[in-house]
N, CA and C atoms as a LAMMPS dump frame, in Angstrom:
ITEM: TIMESTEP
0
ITEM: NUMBER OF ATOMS
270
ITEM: BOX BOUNDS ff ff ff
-5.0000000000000000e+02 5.0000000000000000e+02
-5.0000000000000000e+02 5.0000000000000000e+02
-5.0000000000000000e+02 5.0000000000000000e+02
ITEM: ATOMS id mol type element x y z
1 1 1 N -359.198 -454.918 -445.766
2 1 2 C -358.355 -454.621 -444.624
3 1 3 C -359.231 -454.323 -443.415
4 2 1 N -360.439 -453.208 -443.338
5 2 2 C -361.001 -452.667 -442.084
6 2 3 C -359.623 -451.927 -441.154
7 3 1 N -360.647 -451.831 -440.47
8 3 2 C -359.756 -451.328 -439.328
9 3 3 C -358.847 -451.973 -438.437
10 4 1 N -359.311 -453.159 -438.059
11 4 2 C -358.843 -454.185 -437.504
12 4 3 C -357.424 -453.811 -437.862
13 5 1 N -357.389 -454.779 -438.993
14 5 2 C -355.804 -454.537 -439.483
15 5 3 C -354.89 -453.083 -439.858
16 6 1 N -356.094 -451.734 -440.027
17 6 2 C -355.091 -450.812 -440.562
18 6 3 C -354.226 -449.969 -439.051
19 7 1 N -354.75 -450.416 -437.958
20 7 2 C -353.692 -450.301 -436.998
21 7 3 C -352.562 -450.993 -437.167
22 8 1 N -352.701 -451.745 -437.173
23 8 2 C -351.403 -452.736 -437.117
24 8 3 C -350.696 -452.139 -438.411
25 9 1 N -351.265 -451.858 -439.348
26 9 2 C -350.45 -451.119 -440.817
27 9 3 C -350.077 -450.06 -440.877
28 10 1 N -350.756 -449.283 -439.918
29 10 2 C -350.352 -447.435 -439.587
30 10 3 C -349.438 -447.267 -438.692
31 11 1 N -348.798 -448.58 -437.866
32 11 2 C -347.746 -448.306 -437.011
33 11 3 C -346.777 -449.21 -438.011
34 12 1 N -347.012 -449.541 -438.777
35 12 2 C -345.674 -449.787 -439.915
36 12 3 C -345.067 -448.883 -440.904
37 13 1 N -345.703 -448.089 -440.618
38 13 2 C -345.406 -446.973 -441.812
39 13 3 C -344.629 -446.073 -441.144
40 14 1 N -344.346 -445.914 -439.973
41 14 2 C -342.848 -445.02 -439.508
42 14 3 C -341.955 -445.102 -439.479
43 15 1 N -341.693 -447.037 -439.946
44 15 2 C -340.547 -447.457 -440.097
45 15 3 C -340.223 -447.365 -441.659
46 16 1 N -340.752 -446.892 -442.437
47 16 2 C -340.918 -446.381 -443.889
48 16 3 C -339.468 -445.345 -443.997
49 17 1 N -338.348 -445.924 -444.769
50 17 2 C -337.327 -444.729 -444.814
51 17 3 C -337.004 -444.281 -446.413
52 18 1 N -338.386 -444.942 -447.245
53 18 2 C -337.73 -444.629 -448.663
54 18 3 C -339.004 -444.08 -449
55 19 1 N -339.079 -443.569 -450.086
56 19 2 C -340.202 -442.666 -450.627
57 19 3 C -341.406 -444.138 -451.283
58 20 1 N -342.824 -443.933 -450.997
59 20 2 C -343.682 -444.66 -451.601
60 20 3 C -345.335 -444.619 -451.656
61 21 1 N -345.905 -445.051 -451.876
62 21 2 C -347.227 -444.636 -451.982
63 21 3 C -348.146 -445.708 -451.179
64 22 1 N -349.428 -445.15 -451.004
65 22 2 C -350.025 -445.91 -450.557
66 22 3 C -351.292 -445.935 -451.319
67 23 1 N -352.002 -447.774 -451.38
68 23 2 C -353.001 -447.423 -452.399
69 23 3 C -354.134 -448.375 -451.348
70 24 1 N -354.78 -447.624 -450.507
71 24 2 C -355.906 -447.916 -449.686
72 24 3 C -357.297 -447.937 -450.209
73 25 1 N -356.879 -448.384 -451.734
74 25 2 C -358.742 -448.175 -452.385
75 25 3 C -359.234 -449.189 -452.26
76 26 1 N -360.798 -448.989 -451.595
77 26 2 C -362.12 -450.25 -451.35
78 26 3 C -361.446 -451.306 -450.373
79 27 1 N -360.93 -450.887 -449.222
80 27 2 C -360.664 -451.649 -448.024
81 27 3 C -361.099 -451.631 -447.326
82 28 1 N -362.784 -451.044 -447.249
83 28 2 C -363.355 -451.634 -445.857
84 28 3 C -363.06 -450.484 -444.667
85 29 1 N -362.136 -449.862 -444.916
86 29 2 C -361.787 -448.747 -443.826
87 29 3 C -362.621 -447.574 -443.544
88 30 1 N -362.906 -447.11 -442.243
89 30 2 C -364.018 -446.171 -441.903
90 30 3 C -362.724 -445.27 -441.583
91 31 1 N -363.418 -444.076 -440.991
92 31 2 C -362.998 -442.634 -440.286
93 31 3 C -361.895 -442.706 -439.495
94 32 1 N -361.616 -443.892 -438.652
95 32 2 C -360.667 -444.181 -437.501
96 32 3 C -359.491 -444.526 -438.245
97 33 1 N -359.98 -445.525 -438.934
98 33 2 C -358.863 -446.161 -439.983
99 33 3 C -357.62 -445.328 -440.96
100 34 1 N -358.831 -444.353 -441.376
101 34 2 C -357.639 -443.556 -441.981
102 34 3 C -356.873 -442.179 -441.539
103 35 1 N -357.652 -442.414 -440.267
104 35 2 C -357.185 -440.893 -439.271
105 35 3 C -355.439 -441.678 -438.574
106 36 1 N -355.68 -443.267 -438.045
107 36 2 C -354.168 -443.743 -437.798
108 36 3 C -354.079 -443.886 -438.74
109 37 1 N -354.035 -444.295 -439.963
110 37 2 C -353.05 -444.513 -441.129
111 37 3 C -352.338 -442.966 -440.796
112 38 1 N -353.367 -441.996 -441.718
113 38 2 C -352.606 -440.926 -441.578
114 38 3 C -351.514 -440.427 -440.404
115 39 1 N -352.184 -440.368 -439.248
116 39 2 C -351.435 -440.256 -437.744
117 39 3 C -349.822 -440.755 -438.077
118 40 1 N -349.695 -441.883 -438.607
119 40 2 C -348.309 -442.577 -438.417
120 40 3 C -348.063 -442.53 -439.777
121 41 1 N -348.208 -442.196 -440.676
122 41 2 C -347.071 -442.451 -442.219
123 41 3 C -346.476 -441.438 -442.28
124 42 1 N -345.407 -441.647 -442.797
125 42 2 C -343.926 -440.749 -442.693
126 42 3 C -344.189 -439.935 -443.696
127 43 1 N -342.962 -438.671 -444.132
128 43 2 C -343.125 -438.061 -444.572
129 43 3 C -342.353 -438.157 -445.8
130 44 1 N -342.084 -439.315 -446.158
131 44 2 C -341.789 -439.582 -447.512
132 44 3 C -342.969 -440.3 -448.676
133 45 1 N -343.879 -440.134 -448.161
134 45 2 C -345.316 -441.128 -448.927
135 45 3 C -345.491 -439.66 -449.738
136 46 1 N -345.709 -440.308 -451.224
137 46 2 C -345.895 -439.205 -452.305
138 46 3 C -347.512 -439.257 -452.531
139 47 1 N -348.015 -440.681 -452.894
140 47 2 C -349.58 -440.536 -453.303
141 47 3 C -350.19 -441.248 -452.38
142 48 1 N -351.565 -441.428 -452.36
143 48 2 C -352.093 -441.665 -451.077
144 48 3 C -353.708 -442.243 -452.082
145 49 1 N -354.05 -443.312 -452.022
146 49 2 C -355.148 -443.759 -452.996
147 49 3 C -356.408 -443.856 -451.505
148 50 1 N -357.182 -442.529 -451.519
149 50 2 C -358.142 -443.772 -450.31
150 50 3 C -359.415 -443.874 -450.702
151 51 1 N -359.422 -444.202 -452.109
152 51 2 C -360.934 -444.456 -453.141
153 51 3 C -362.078 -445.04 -452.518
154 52 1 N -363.183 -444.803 -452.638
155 52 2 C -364.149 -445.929 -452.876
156 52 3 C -363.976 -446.421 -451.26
157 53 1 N -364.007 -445.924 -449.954
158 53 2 C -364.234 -445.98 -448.572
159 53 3 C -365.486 -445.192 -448.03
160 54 1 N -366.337 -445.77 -448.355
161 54 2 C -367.742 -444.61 -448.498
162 54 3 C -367.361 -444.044 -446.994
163 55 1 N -366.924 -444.868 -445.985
164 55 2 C -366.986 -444.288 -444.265
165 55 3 C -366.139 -443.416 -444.097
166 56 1 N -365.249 -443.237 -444.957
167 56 2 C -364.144 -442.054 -444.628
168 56 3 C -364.765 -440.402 -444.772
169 57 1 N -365.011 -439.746 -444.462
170 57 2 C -365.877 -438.647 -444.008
171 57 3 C -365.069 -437.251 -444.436
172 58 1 N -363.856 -437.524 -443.751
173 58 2 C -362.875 -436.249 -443.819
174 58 3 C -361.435 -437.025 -444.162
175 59 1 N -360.824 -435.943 -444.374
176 59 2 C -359.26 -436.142 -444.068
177 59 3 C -358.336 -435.112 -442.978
178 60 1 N -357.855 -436.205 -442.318
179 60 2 C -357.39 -434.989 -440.592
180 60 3 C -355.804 -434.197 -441.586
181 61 1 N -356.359 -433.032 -442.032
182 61 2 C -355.31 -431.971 -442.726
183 61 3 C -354.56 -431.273 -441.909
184 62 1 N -354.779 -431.558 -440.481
185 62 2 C -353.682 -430.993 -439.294
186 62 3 C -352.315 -431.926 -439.595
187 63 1 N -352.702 -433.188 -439.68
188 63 2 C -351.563 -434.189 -439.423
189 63 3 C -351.116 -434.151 -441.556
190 64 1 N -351.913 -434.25 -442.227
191 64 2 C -351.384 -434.181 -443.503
192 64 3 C -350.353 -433.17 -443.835
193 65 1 N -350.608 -432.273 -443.395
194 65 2 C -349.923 -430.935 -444.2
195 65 3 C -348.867 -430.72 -443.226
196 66 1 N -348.36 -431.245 -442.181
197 66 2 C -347.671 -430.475 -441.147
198 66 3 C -346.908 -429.447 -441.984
199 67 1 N -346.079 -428.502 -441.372
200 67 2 C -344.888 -428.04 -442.053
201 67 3 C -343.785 -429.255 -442.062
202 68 1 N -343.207 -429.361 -443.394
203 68 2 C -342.179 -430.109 -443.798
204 68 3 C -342.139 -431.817 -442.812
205 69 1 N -343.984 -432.086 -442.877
206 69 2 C -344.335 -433.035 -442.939
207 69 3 C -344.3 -434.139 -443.837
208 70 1 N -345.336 -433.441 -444.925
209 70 2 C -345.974 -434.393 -446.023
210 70 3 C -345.317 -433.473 -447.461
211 71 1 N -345.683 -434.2 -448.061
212 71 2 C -345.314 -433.684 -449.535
213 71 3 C -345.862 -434.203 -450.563
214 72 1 N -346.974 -434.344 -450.478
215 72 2 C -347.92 -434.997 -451.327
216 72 3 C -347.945 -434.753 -452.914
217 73 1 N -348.349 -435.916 -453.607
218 73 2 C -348.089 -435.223 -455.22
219 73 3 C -349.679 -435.709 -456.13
220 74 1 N -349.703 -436.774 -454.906
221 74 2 C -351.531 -436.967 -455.238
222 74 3 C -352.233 -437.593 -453.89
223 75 1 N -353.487 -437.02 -454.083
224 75 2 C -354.461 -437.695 -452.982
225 75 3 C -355.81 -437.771 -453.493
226 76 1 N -356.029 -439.632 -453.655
227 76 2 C -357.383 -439.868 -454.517
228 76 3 C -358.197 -440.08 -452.993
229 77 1 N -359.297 -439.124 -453.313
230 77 2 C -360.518 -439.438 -452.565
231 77 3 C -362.128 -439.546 -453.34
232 78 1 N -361.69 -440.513 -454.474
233 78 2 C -363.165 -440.385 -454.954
234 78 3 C -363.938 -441.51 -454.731
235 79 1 N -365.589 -441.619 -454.456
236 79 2 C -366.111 -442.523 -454.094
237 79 3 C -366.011 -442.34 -452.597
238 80 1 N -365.844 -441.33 -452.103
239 80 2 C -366.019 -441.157 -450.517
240 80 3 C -366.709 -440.086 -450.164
241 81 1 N -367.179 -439.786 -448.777
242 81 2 C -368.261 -438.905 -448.719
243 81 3 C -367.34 -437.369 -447.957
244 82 1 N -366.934 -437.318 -448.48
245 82 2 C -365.521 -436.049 -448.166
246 82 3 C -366.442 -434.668 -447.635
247 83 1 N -367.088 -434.671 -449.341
248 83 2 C -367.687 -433.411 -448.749
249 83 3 C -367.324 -432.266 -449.416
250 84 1 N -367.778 -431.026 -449.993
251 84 2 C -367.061 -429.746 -450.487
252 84 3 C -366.141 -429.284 -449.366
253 85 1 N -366.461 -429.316 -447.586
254 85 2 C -365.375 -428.763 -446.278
255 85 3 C -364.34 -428.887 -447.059
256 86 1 N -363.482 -430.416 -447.38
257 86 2 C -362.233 -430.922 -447.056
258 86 3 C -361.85 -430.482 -448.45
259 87 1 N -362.35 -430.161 -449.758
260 87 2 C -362.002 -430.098 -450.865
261 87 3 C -361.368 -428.146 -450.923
262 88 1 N -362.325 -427.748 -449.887
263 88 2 C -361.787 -426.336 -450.036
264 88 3 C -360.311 -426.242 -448.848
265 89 1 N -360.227 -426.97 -448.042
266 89 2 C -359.481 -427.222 -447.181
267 89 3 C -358.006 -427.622 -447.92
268 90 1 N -357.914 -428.751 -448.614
269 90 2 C -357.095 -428.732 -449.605
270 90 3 C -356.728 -427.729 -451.152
């Protein structure tokens, strides 16, 4: 995917009105990529796969967690350089 395309995919996801997951593992996506994914997916997305994206750094937990935002039931971040920050953060 890259980035290129995950704009164009992160402004599709608001039109999202049923519950579903997303499985973003080994796409090429850096830091930007998954900061709009995140930015725009609704608040019916249960799991969230963003494996194996060595460039993904963090996860923006302002926009994840809003209040009666997200409702997460899994979030794979392995194979990325996250970090202990974001693990105590979650």
């Amino acid at each position: 995917m890259g980035d290129e395309y995950a704009e164009a995919f992160a402004h599709t996801l608001q039109f999202k009105d049923s519950e579903y997951h997303l499985n973003l593992r080994n796409t090429r996506i850096s830091q930007k990529g998954a900061d709009m994914i995140i930015e725009n997916m609704g608040s019916n997305v249960k799991k969230i796969n963003f494996s194996y994206n060595p460039q993904v750094k963090n996860i923006n937990t302002n926009f994840l967690f809003r209040i009666q935002r997200v409702c997460l039931i899994e979030l794979n971040i392995e194979g990325n350089k996250v970090g202990d920050g974001l693990v105590a953060k979650l």
